[in-house]
KOLMI-73288 format. One record per residue: z, x, y negated of N, C-alpha, C, CB in turn; residue in three letters. Coordinates in steps of 0.1 Angstrom, whole numbers, padded with zeros to 4 digits, always signed. Glycine has a CB too. Layout:
N
ZXYZXYZXYZXYALA ...
This chain:
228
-0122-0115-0024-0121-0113-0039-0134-0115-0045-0115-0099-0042UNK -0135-0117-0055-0148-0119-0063-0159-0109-0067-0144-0123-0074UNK -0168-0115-0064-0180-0106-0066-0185-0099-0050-0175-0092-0078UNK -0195-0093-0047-0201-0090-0035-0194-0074-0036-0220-0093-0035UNK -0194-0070-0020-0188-0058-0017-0185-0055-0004-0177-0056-0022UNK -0186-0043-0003-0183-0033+0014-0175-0033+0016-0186-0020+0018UNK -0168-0031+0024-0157-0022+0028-0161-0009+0035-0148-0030+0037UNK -0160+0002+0026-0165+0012+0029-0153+0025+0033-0173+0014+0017UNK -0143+0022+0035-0126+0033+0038-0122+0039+0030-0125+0044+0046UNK -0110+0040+0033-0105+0052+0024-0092+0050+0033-0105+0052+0003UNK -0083+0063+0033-0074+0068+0034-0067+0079+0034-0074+0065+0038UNK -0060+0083+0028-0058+0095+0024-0052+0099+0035-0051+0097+0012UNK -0049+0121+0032-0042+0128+0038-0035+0141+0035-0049+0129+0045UNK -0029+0146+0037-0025+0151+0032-0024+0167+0038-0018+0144+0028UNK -0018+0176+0030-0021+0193+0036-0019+0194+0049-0011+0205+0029UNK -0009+0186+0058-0007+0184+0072-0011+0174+0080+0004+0183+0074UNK -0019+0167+0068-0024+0153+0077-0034+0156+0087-0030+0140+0067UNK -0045+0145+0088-0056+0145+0097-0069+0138+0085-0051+0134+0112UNK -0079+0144+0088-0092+0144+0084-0098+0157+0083-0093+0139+0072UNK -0114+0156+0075-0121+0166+0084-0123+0178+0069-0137+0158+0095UNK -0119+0192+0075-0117+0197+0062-0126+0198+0045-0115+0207+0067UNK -0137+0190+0048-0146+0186+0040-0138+0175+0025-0158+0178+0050UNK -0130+0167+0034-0121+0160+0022-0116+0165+0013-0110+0155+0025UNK -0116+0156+0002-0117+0157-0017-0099+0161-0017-0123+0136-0030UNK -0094+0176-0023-0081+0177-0027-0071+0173-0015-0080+0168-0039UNK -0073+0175-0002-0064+0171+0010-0046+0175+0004-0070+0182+0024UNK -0047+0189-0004-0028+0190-0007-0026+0182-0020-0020+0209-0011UNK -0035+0174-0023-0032+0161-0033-0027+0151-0028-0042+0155-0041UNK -0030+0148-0012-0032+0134-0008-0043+0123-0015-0017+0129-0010UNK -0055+0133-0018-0063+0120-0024-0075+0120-0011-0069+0123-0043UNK -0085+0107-0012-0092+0103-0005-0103+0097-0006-0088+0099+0000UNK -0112+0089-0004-0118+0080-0007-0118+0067-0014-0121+0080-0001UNK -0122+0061-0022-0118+0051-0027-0132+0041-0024-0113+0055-0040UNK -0130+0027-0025-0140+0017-0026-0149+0017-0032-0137+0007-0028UNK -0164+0015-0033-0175+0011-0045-0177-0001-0039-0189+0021-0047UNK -0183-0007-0055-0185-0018-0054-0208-0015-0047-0178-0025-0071UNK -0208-0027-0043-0221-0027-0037-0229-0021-0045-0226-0039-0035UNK -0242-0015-0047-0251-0009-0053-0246+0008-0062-0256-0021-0062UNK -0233+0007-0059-0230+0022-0066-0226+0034-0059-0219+0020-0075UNK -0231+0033-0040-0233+0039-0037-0224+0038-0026-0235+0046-0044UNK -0219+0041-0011-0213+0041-0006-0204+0053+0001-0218+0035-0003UNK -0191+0052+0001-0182+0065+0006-0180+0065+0020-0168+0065+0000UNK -0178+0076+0028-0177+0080+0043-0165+0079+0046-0181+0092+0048UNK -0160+0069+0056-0147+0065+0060-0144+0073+0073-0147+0050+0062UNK -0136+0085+0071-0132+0095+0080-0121+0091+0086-0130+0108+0075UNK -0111+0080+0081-0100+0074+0089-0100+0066+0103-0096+0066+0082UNK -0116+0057+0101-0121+0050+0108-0128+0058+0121-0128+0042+0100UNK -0129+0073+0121-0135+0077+0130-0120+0086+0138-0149+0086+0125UNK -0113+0088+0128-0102+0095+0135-0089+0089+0140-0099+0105+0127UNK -0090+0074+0131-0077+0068+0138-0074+0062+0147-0072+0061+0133UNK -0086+0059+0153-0087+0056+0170-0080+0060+0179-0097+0059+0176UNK -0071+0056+0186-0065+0067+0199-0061+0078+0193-0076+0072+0210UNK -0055+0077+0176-0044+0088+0177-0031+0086+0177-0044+0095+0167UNK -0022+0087+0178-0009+0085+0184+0000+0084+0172-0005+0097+0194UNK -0003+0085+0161+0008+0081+0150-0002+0070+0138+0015+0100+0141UNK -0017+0074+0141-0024+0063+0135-0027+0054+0135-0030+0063+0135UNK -0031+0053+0148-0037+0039+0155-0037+0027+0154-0036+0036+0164UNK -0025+0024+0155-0021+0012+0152-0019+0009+0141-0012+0008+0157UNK -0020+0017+0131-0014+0013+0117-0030+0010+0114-0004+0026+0106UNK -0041+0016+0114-0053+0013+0113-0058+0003+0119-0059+0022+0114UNK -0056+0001+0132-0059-0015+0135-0056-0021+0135-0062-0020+0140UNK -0039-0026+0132-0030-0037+0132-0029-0042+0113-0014-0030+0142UNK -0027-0029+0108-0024-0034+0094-0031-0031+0084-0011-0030+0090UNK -0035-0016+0084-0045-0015+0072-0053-0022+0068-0052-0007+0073UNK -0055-0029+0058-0063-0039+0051-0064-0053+0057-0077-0034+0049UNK -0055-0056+0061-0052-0070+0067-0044-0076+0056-0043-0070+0082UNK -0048-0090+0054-0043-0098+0042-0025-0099+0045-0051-0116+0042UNK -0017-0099+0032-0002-0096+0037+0005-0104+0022+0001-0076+0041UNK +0010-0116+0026+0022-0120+0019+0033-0120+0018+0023-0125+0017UNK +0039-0116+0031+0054-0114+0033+0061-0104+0023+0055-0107+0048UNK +0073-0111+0015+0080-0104+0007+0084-0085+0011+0092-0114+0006UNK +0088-0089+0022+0092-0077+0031+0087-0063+0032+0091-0081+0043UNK +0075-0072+0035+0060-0063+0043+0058-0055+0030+0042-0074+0049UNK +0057-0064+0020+0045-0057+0005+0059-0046+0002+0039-0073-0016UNK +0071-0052-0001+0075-0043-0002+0078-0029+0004+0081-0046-0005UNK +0080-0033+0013+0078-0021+0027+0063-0010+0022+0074-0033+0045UNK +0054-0017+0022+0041-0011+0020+0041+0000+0005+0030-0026+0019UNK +0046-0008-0009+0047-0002-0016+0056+0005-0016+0046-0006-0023UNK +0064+0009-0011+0075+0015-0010+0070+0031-0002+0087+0003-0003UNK +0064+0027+0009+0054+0036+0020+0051+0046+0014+0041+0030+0027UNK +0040+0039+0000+0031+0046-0009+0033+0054-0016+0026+0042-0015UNK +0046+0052-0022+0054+0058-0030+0060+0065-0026+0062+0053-0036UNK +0067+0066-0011+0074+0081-0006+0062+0091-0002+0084+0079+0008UNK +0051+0083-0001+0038+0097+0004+0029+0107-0003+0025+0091+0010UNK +0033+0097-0021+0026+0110-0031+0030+0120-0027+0030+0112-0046UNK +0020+0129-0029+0023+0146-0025+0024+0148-0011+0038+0152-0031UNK +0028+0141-0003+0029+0143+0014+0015+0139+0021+0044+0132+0022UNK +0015+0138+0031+0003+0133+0040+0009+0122+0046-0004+0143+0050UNK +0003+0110+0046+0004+0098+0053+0008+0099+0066-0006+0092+0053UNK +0007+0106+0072+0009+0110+0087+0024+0116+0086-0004+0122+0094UNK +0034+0122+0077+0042+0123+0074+0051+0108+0072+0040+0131+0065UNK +0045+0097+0063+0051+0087+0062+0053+0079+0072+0047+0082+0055UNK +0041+0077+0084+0041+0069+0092+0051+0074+0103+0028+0065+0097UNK +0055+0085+0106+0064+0088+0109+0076+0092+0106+0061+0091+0113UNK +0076+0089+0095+0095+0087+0090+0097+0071+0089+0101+0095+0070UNK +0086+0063+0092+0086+0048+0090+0096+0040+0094+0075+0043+0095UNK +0101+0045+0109+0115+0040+0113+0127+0045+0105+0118+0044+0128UNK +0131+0058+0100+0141+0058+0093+0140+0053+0085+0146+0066+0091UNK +0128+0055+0077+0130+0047+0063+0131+0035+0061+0122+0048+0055UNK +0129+0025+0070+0132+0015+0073+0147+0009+0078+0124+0014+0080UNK +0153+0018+0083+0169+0017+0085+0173+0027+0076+0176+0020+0101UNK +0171+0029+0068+0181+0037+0055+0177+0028+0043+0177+0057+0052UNK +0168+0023+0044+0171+0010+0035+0170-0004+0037+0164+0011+0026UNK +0177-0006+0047+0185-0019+0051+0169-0028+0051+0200-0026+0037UNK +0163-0023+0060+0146-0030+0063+0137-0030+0052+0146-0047+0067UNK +0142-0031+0041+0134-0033+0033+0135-0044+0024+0124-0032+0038UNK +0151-0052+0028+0153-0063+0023+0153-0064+0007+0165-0067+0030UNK +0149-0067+0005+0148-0070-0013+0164-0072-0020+0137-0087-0016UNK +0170-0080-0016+0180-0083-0025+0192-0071-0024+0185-0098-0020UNK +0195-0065-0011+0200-0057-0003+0199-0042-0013+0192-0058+0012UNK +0181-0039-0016+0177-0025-0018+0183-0027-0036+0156-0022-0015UNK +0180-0038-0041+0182-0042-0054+0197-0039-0059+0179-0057-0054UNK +0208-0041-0049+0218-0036-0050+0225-0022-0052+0220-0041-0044UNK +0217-0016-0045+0219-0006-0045+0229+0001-0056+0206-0002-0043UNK +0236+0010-0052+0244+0018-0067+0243+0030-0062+0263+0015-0070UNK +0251+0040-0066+0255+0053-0066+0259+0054-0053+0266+0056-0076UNK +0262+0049-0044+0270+0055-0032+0255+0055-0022+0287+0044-0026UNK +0251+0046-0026+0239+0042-0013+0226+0055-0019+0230+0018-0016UNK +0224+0059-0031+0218+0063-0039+0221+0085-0031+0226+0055-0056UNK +0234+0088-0032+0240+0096-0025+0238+0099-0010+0251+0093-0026UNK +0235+0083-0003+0234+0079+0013+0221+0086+0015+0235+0060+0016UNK +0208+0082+0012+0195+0081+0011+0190+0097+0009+0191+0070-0001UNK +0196+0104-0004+0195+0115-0005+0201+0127+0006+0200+0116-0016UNK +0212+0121+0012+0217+0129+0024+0217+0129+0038+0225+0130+0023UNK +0201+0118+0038+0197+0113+0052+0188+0122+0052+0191+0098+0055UNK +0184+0131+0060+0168+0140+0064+0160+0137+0072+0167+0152+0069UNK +0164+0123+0077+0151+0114+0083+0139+0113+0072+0156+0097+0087UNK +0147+0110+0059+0135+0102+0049+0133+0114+0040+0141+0085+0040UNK +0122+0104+0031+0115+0117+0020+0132+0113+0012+0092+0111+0006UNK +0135+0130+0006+0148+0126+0001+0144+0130-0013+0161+0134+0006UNK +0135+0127-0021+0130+0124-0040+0138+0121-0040+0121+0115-0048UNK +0145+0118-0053+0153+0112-0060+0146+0101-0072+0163+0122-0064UNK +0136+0109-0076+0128+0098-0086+0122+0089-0073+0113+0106-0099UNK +0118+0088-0062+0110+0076-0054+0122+0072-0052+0099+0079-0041UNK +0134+0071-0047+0143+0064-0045+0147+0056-0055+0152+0071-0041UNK +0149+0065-0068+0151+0053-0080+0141+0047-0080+0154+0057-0095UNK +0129+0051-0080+0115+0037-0085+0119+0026-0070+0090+0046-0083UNK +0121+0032-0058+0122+0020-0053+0134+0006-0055+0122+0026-0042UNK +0140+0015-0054+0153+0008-0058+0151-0003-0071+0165+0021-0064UNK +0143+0004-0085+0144+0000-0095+0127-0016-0092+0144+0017-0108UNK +0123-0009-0087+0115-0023-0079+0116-0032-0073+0108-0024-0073UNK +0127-0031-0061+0133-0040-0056+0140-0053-0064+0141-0033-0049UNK +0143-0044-0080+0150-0055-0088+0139-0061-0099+0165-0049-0096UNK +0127-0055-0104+0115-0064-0103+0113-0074-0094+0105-0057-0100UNK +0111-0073-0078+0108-0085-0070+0113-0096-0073+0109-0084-0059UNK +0125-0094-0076+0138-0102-0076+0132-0113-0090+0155-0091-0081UNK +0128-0102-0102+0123-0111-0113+0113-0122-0108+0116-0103-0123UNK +0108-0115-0102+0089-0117-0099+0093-0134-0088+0077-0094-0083UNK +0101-0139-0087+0110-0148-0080+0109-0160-0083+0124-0146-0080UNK +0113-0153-0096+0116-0165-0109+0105-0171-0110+0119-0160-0125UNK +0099-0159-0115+0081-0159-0124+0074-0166-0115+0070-0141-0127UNK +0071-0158-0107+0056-0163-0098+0061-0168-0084+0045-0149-0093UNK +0074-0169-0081+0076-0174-0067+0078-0162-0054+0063-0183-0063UNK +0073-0152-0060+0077-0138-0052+0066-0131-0056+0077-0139-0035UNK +0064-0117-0051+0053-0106-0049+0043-0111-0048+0054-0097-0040UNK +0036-0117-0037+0027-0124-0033+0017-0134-0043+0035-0130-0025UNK +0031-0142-0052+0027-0151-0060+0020-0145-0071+0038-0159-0064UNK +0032-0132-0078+0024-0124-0085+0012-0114-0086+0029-0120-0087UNK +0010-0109-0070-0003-0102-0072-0014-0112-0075-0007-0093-0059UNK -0012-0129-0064-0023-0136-0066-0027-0139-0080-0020-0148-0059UNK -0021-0139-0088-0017-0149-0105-0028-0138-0111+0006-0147-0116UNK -0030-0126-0104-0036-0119-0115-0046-0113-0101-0024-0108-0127UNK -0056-0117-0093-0065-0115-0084-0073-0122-0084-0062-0114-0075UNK -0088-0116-0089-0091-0105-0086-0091-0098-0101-0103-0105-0077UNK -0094-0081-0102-0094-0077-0108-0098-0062-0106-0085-0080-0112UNK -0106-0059-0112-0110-0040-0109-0095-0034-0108-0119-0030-0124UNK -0097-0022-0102-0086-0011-0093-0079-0009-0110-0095+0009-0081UNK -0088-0003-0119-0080+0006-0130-0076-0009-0140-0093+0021-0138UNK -0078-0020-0137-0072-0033-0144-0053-0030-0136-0083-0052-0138UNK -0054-0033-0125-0043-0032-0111-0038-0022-0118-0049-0029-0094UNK -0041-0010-0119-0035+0005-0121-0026-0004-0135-0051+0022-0127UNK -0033-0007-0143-0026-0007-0157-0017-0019-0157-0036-0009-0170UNK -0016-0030-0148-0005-0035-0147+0004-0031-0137-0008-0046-0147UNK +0002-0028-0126+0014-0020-0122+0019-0013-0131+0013-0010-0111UNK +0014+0001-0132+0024+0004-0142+0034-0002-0157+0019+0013-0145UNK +0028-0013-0159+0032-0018-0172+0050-0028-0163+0015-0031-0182UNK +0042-0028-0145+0057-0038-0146+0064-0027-0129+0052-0064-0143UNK +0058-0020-0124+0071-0013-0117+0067-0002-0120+0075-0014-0101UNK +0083+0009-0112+0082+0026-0114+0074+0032-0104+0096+0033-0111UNK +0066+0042-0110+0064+0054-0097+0044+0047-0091+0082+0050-0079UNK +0039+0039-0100+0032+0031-0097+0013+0041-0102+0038+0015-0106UNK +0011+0051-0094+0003+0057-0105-0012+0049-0096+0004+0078-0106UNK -0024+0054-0101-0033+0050-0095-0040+0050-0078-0039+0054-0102UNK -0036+0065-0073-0037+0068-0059-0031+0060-0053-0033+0078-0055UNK -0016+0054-0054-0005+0047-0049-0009+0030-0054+0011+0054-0056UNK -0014+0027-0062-0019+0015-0067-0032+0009-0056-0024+0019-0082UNK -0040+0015-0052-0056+0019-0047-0049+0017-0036-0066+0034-0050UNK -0044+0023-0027-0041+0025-0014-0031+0010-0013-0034+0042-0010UNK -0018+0012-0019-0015-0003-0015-0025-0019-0018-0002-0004-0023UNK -0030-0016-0027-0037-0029-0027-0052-0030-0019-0040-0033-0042UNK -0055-0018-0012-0062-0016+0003-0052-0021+0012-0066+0001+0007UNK -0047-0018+0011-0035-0020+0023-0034-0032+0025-0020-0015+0021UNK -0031-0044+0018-0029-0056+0021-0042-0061+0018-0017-0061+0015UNK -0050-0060+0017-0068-0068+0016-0074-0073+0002-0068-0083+0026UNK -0064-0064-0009-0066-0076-0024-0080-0062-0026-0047-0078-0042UNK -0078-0051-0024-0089-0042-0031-0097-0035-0016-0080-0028-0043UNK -0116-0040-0018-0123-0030-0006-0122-0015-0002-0135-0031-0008UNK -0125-0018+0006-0121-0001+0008-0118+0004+0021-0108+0003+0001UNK -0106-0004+0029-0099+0004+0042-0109+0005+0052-0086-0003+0049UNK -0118-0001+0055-0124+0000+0069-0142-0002+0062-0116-0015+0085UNK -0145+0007+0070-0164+0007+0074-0168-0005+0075-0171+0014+0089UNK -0178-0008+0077-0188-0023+0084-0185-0019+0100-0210-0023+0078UNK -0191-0010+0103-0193-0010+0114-0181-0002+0127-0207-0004+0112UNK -0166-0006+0116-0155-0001+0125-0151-0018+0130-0139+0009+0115UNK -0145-0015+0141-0144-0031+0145-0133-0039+0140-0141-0034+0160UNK -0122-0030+0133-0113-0035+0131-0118-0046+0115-0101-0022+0132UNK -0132-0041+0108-0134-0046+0098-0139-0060+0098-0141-0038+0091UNK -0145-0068+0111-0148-0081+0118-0132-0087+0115-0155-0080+0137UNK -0122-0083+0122-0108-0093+0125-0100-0091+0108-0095-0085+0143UNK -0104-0079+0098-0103-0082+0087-0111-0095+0079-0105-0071+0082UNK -0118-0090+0082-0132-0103+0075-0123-0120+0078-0154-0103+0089UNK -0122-0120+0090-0114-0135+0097-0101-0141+0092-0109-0132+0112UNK -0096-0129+0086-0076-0130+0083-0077-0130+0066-0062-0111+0089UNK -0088-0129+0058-0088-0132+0045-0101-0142+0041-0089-0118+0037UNK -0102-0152+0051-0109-0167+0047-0101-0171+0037-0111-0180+0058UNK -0090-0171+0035-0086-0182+0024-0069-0172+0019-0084-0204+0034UNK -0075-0157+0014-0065-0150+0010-0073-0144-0004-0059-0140+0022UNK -0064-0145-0017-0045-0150-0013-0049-0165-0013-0030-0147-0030UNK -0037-0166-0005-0034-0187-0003-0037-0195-0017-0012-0192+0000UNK -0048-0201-0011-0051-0212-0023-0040-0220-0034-0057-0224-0016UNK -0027-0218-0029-0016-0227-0034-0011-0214-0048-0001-0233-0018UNK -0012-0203-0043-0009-0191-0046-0019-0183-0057-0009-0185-0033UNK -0033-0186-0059-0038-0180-0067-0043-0192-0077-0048-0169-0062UNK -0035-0203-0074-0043-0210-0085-0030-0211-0097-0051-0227-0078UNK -0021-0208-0095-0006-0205-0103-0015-0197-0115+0007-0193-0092UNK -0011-0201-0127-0016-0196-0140-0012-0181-0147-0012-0206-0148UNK -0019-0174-0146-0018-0158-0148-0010-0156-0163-0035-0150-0150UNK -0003-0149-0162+0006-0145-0173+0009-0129-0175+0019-0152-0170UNK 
């Protein structure tokens, strides 16, 4: 993205999660967030604890902040973010398989459909977080994507159209175009897929095979599409 910067971590947790009890508001689920170069740098406690933990690990070295255009995936991801307000991440990554088969993978057109009976389904699964407002914001985003089709060619197309941009720019257009979209949940998903710094240290390894997978992200074909 534009302009010089660290990747300095962040990841939240929550009253049951994992981090070290020094963390900002742990029964908020809030965490560290990115600075830009010269405004000081934040201590990435994910990066020391996600190593060889057994519900972390892999989500910290395989996906956290790895560049991601798959329709699927982002939605999957935002969708993640949104069932974890108020919970601890370590709660989400492990309801990740049901929540993934109680809403038909994550298929976009599928979730979009959704009515009243599936709506009933979801609420009376206790695999998954059973909100009823995150269920409707998901649901009611799934039929955004669908727009976002038209517009920009998919999700992908649309985050590129309007990247790069400061976190609280991001904050104010999510919310202006899906539900349930606040800043914590904004910050962490767009860490999550590599558009905003933040997920990993310099000196965690996983931040070298990040550096490698966003040479030419978002896709050149993809951010040169005219912002609207």
């Amino acid at each position: 993205m534009g302009g010089e910067f660290r990747l300095v971590g962040s990841r939240k947790t929550g009253a049951d999660g994992i981090g070290p009890p020094t963390q900002p508001s742990p029964s908020r689920g809030e965490g560290f967030f990115a600075v830009w170069a010269g405004e000081g740098v934040a201590v990435s406690w994910y990066c020391d604890i996600a190593p060889g933990h057994p519900v972390h690990d892999s989500y910290h070295a395989m996906e956290y902040g790895f560049p991601v255009t798959d329709e699927r995936v982002l939605f999957e991801r935002l969708a993640l973010e949104i069932m974890q307000a108020g919970l601890s991440w370590e709660i989400v990554l492990k309801k990740r398989t049901a929540l993934n088969r109680a809403f038909d993978g994550f298929a976009v057109d599928k979730v979009a459909a959704y009515g009243a009976a599936e709506v009933a389904r979801l609420l009376a699964d206790a695999g998954i977080v059973r909100n009823r407002l995150k269920i409707a914001a998901i649901i009611h985003n799934a039929g955004v994507l669908l727009e976002l089709r038209r517009t920009h060619e998919g999700f992908a197309g649309w985050l590129a159209a309007h990247h790069p941009r400061p976190k609280a720019d991001w904050v104010k257009l999510f919310r202006q175009t899906f539900k349930f979209t606040g800043g914590e949940i904004v910050g962490e998903f767009l860490m999550s897929i590599g558009l905003l710094p933040g997920a990993h240290r310099e000196d965690c390894p996983v931040y070298a095979a990040i550096i490698a997978a966003r040479y030419d992200f978002p896709p050149s074909k993809l951010s040169s599409k005219k912002r609207s």
